[in-house]
C-alpha angles and dihedrals in degrees: 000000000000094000093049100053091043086057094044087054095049088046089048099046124034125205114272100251089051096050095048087053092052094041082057091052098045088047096049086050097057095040091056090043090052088050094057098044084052095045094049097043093042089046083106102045143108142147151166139189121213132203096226091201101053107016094236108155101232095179140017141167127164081342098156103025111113112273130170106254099206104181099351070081081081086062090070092044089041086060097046097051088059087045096062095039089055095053090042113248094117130018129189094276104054129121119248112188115214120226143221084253101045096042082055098057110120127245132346105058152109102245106241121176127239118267101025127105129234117197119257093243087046084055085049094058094038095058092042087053125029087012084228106205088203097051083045093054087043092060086041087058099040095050102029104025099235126018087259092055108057088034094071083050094056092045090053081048090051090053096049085058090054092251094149101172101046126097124169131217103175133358106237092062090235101156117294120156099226094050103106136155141143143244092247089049086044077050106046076047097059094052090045085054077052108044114032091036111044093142094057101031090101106079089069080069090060110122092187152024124201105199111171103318102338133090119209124194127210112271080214088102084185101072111098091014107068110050105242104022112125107175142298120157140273130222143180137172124155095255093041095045112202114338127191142186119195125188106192122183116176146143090001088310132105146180156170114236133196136195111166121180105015109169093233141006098258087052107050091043079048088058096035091057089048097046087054092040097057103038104026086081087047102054111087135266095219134060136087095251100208079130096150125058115241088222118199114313127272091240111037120207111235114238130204107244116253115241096155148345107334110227108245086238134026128315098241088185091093085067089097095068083058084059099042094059089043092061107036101192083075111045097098089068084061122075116208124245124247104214105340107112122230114241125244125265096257089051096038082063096042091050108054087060091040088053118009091132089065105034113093129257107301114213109218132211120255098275127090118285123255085019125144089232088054093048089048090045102055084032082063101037088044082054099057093057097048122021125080128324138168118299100022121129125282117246127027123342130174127216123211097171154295140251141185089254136051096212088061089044087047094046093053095047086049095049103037083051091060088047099052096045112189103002084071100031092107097039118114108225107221134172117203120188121234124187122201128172084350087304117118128211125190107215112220102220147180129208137167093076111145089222152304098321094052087044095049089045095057094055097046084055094052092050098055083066102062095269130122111232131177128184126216130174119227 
């Protein structure tokens, strides 16, 4: 019995110096087998935390190694949109159609037909929210013409913020081998939606969305659950794992904050927390933020060259192409211009009393000068080239000119809309084409007025900057 148990005891506990050997072996074992669970489960991540006020980088892992972006992809149309709005070629209330193709995109998206519109700030909404890969390939289609085209716009965009390793294929992040990116570049991005865009940031705050019947809520599970956060955007696809963009602002601090390839949802908000819990108290307190460059606009307004001194208001001279084209037996005395507009009816009559001693010679119509019939005359034939036609807008719509071509039409609305500010932030920039004797003009047009005083207000702004303006109800 004695021997038995002697021998139990000696099974059952090993001498000290052997079980500390064994403890060392059972815990290297576990060690190595928990490294290369979290090697293999982190292969796809990366991350960085950014101070926002002073651009010190507080975290970073893999941050500039080459990740797919998926729907932080929105981020980059999302910029662009405001973009846009800001220089004036869209504005919220703009129309987007939706295509064959865009109406196609898979998941997520609203559902929208093809052939209907969606307004620009519903798109906004849509991609903040429900990050809607159709809405996302509409916008592509309305601001760039195709997705391809707007994808190599977002990618020069990109480069002006600095953004060097990120190149765009499409502008919804559904899966495309060459769409890279990384989390410092997600992150430089971020800054760039705060910064350059304060007046539009909070849409990324958005919980919810209410399209038709349906009501979507923000995939950003962390609004409205970690005290600061106010947007930024989610993304997933299988190669890209769980993204996420943070935007934290709290106690006088603030921060962007990255976590790319988490192997599920709950994960990658769990890292995000503690990513935010542990270097939000570090970033500083001081420091003017403006960290990333605002770089030249997507959509550049086209200036005449300077070849002198530029009039402090408009060159009424050109007002002899309107009345060329209003008496076509001498046109041909008249060369066309290549990118100067022609000025509107009312300023074409205002200026010929404000300049007639610098406007060249004006051919007139065979009946006597100064008389009632002449004015009636050119009244009529300036009509016919810009008043109403088929296919424009209902409602009130003003006209400040037109030009032969519609880049030149596109180039003053858009720059009469940046000098004029508020007044103009709801106008809707359009061009309609006009032919006349076999000679086209572009006009260069403004709707979404509510009604004749609006109307009327908008051109007397316009014309307190030096631009003829009209107004017209369809």
């Amino acid at each position: 019995m004695n021997v038995a148990l002697s021998a139990f005891r000696s099974f059952a506990l090993p001498r000290p110096g052997i079980f500390k050997a064994l403890i060392r072996v059972l815990l290297f074992g576990l060690l190595a087998a928990s490294f290369a669970t979290t090697a293999q489960a982190n292969s796809k991540y990366a991350g960085i935390v950014i101070d926002a006020k002073t651009g010190k980088t507080l975290y970073a892992s893999g941050a500039d190694s080459h990740r797919y972006p998926a729907s932080l992809t929105k981020m980059m149309t999302l910029y662009m949109m405001f973009d846009a709005i800001d220089s004036g070629r869209m504005t919220k209330k703009t129309r987007i159609r939706v295509s064959k193709n865009a109406a196609a995109e898979q998941p997520s998206k609203i559902g929208v037909r093809p052939g209907q519109t969606i307004s620009a700030e519903q798109a906004i909404f849509a991609l903040v929210t429900k990050s809607a890969n159709d809405v996302a390939t509409a916008v592509a289609e309305h601001l760039g013409g195709s997705e391809s085209g707007f994808a190599k716009q977002m990618t020069t965009k990109a480069r002006s913020l600095r953004m060097s390793k990120t190149t765009f294929r499409n502008a919804h992040g559904l899966p495309n081998s060459r769409q890279k990116t990384t989390a410092r570049d997600m992150a430089r991005l971020g800054l760039a939606l705060r910064e350059h865009f304060p007046h539009h940031y909070h849409y990324f705050s958005t919980r919810s969305f209410k399209y038709g019947k349906a009501r979507y809520g923000n995939h950003n599970r962390l609004l409205g659950t970690v005290k600061g956060v106010d947007g930024i955007k989610t993304g997933y696809t299988r190669a890209s794992g769980f993204n996420l963009v943070s935007s934290v602002r709290k106690d006088g601090r603030s921060i962007v904050a990255v976590v790319m390839g988490g192997k599920t949802g709950a994960s990658r908000n769990a890292q995000m927390k503690k990513l935010i819990g542990r270097y939000l108290p570090k970033a500083s307190r001081r420091g003017k933020g403006n960290l990333i460059a605002k770089g030249p606009s997507s959509y550049r307004v086209a200036k005449l060259p300077k070849t002198g001194p530029m009039p402090k208001f408009r060159d009424f001279s050109d007002v002899r192409v309107a009345l060329a084209y209003a008496q076509p037996q001498k046109t041909a005395s008249f060369p066309t211009p290549v990118d100067r507009p022609v000025i509107g009816k009312e300023a074409l009559i205002n200026g010929l009393k404000k300049q007639r001693a610098v406007a060249a010679p004006i051919p007139r119509p065979k009946a006597a000068v100064g008389s009632s019939s002449q004015t009636a005359a050119v009244n009529q034939q300036v009509d016919t080239i810009v008043t109403s036609s088929t296919g424009l807008p209902t409602g009130w719509v003003i006209q400040i000119g037109a030009s032969p071509t519609r880049e030149a039409a596109e180039s003053l609305l858009f720059e009469a809309k940046a000098k004029t500010g508020g007044v103009m932030s709801d106008a809707e920039p359009f061009t309609m084409v006009t032919h006349r004797n076999g000679q086209q003009l572009h006009r260069a047009r403004f709707a979404g007025f509510s009604g004749k005083s609006q109307a009327w207000g908008a051109c007397k702004a316009l014309k307190k900057k030096g631009y003829g303006c009209w107004a017209t109800q369809q």
